[in-house]
C-alpha positions in Angstrom: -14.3 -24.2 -33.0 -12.0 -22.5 -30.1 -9.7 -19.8 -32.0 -6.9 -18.7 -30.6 -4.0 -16.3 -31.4 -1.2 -13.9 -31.5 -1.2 -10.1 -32.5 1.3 -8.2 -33.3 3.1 -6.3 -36.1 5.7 -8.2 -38.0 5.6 -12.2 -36.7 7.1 -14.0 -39.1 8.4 -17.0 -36.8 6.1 -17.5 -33.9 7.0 -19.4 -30.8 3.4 -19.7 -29.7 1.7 -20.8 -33.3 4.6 -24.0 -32.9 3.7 -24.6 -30.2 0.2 -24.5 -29.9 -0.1 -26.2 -32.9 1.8 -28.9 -31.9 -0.1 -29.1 -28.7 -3.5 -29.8 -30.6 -2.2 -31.8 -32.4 -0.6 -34.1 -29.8 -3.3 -33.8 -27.7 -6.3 -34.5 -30.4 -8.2 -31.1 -29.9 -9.6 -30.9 -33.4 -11.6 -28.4 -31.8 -9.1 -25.6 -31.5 -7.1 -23.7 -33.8 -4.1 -21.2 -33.3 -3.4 -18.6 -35.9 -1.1 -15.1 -36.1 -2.9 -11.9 -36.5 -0.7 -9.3 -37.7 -2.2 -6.2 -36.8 -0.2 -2.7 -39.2 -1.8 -0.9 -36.0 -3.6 -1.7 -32.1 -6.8 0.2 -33.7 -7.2 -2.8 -35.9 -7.8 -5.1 -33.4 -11.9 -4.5 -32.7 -12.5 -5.7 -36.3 -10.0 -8.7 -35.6 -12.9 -9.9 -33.1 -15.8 -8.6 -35.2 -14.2 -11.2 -38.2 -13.8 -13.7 -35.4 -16.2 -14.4 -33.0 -15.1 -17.5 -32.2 -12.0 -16.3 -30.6 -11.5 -17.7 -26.9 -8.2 -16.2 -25.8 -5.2 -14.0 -27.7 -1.7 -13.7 -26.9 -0.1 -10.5 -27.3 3.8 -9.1 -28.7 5.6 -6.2 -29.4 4.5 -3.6 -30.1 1.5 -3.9 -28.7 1.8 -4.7 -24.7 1.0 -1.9 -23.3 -1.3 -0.1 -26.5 -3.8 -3.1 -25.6 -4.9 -2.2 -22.5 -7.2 0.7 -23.6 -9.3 -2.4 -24.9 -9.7 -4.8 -21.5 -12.5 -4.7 -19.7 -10.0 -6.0 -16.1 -6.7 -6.3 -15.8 -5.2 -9.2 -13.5 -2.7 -7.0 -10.5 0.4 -8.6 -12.9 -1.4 -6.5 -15.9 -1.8 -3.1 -12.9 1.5 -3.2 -11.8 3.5 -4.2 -15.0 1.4 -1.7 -17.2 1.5 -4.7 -20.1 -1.0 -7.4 -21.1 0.8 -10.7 -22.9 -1.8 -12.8 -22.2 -6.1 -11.9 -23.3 -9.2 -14.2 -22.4 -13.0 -13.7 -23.9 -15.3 -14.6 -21.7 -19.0 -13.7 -22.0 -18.0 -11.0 -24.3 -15.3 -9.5 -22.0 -11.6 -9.0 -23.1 -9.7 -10.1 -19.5 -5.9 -9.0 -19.2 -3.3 -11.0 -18.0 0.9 -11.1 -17.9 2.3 -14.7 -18.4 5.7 -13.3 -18.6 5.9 -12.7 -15.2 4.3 -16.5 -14.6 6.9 -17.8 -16.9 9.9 -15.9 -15.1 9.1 -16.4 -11.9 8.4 -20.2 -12.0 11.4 -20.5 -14.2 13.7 -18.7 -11.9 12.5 -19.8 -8.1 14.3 -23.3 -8.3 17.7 -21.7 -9.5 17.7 -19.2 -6.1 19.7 -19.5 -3.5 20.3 -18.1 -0.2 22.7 -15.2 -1.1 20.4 -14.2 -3.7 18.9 -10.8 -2.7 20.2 -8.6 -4.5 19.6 -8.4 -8.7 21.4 -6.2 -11.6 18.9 -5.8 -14.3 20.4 -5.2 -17.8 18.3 -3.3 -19.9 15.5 -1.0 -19.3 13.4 -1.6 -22.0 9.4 -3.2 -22.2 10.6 -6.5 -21.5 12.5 -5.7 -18.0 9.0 -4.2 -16.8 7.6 -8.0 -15.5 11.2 -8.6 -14.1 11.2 -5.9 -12.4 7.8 -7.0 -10.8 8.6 -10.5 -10.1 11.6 -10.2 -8.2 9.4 -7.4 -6.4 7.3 -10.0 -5.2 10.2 -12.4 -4.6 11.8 -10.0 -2.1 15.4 -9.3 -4.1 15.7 -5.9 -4.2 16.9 -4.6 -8.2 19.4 -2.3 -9.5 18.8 -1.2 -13.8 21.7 -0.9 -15.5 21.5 0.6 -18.9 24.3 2.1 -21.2 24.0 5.5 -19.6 23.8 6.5 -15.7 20.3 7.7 -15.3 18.5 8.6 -11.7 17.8 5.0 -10.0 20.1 3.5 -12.9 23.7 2.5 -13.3 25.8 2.6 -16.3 27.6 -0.7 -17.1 30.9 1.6 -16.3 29.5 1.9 -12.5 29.4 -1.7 -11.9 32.2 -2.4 -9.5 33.8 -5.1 -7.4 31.5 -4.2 -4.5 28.4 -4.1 -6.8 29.3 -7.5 -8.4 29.9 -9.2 -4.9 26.6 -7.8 -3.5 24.5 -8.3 -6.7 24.2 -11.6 -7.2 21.6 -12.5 -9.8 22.1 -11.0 -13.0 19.4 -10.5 -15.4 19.6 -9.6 -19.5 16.5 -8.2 -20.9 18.4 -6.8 -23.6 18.4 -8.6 -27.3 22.3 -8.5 -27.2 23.7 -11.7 -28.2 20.3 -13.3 -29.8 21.2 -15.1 -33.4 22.5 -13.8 -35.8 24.8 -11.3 -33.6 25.8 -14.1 -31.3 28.8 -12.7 -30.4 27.6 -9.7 -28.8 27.0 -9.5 -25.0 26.4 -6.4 -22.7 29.3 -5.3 -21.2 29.3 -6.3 -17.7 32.9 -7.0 -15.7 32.9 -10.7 -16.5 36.0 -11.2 -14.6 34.3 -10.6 -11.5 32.0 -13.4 -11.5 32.3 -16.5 -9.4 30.1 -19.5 -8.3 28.1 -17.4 -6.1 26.4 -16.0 -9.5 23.1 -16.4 -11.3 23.2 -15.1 -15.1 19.5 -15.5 -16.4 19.2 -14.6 -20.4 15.7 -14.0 -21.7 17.3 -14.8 -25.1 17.0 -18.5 -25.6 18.8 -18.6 -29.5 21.7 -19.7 -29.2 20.9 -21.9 -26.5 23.6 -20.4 -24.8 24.9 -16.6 -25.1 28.1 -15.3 -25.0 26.7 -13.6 -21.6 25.6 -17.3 -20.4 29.3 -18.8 -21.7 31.0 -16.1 -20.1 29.8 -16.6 -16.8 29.5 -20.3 -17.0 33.1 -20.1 -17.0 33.8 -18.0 -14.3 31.5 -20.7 -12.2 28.5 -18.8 -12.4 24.9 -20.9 -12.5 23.0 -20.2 -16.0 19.4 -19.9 -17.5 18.4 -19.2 -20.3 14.4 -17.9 -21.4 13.2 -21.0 -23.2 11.9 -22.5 -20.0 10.2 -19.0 -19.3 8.8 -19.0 -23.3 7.3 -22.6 -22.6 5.9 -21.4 -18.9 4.3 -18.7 -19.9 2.1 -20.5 -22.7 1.2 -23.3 -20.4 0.3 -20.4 -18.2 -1.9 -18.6 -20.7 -3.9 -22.2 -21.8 -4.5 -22.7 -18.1 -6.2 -18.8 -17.9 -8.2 -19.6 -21.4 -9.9 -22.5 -19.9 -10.5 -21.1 -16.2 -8.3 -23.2 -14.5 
């Protein structure tokens, strides 16, 4: 049997254990199992593998991103530059770190960029806009945070201005703000400045669409939301367990 997994604290609905369970099943691999490890602390986690030696590869969520890494033996350069491991493969006895986030982002966003699109207002500057942050890095668009209050290197949402808004033209939420039940919240950006020219990308993929999403869809804007990124990433961490 090939085990494989998520840790994490509370997991109650798990994205991955659907869908990896469905996978099996669709694809006839009797041979492999995905279950949720709920771990009430990161120091649990050597007796997680003592109990199951059979594990082949482990994904990884909040809270435990970054607390993981004391435990791999390498870290891929996503893993290095992010500081967070999503994604874990065992392979002769060795815990190897990866970040499918930043897989799952960047192949999600690519096809949606356009010419004008080199410059990027990232909303939010918590764990989740650390692989963002990375992949547009690599992608060449330089970034601007923007968090509630001006910090140094960030703006506040009051800073953004028409001249920010023109030149920043890829807007990015990493914040929960809007995710289901609170549907009707949205970060406070200056909506009315928006125009075709946009990008809004939502890592919150329930509702399908945001109010951030509706409210630049109707200013013209181009919209994505993270359930393409969600489905990326997984493919991206099978294709690591089995060496491809």
């Amino acid at each position: 049997m090939r085990r494989f997994g998520l840790i994490g604290r509370t997991l109650g609905y798990s994205f991955s254990k659907g869908y990896f369970t469905d996978k099996f099943q669709k694809e006839g691999r009797t041979d492999c199992v995905y279950e949720n490890y709920e771990l009430d602390t990161v120091r649990a986690f050597p007796l997680l593998l003592e109990r199951h030696p059979d594990i082949a590869g482990l994904n990884v969520t909040i809270p435990y991103k970054k607390e993981i890494l004391q435990y791999l033996d390498t870290r891929d350069a996503a893993v290095a530059a992010i500081g967070a491991c999503n994604t874990i493969r065992v392979r002769n006895g060795r815990l190897e770190g990866f970040n499918t986030d930043a897989i799952g982002f960047r192949d999600s966003l690519q096809p949606l960029l356009r010419p004008g699109h080199r410059h990027a207002l990232v909303l939010g500057t918590g764990g989740a806009a650390a692989a963002i942050h990375y992949v547009l890095g690599q992608l060449g668009i330089s970034v601007t945070p923007v968090s509630r209050q001006r910090s140094p290197g960030n703006m506040s949402y009051a800073d953004l201005d028409a001249e920010t808004m023109e030149r920043c033209r890829v807007i990015i939420n990493t914040t929960p703000l809007g995710t289901w039940p609170d549907v009707g919240s949205c970060p406070p950006i200056p909506y009315q400045l928006l125009g075709e020219g946009h990008l809004l990308y939502d890592l919150v993929y329930n509702p399908e669409i945001t109010t951030f999403l509706r409210k630049g869809q109707e200013r013209g804007a181009a919209i994505k939301n993270g359930y393409e990124m969600l489905l990326l990433q997984a493919e991206a961490s099978w294709r690591i367990w089995n060496g491809e």
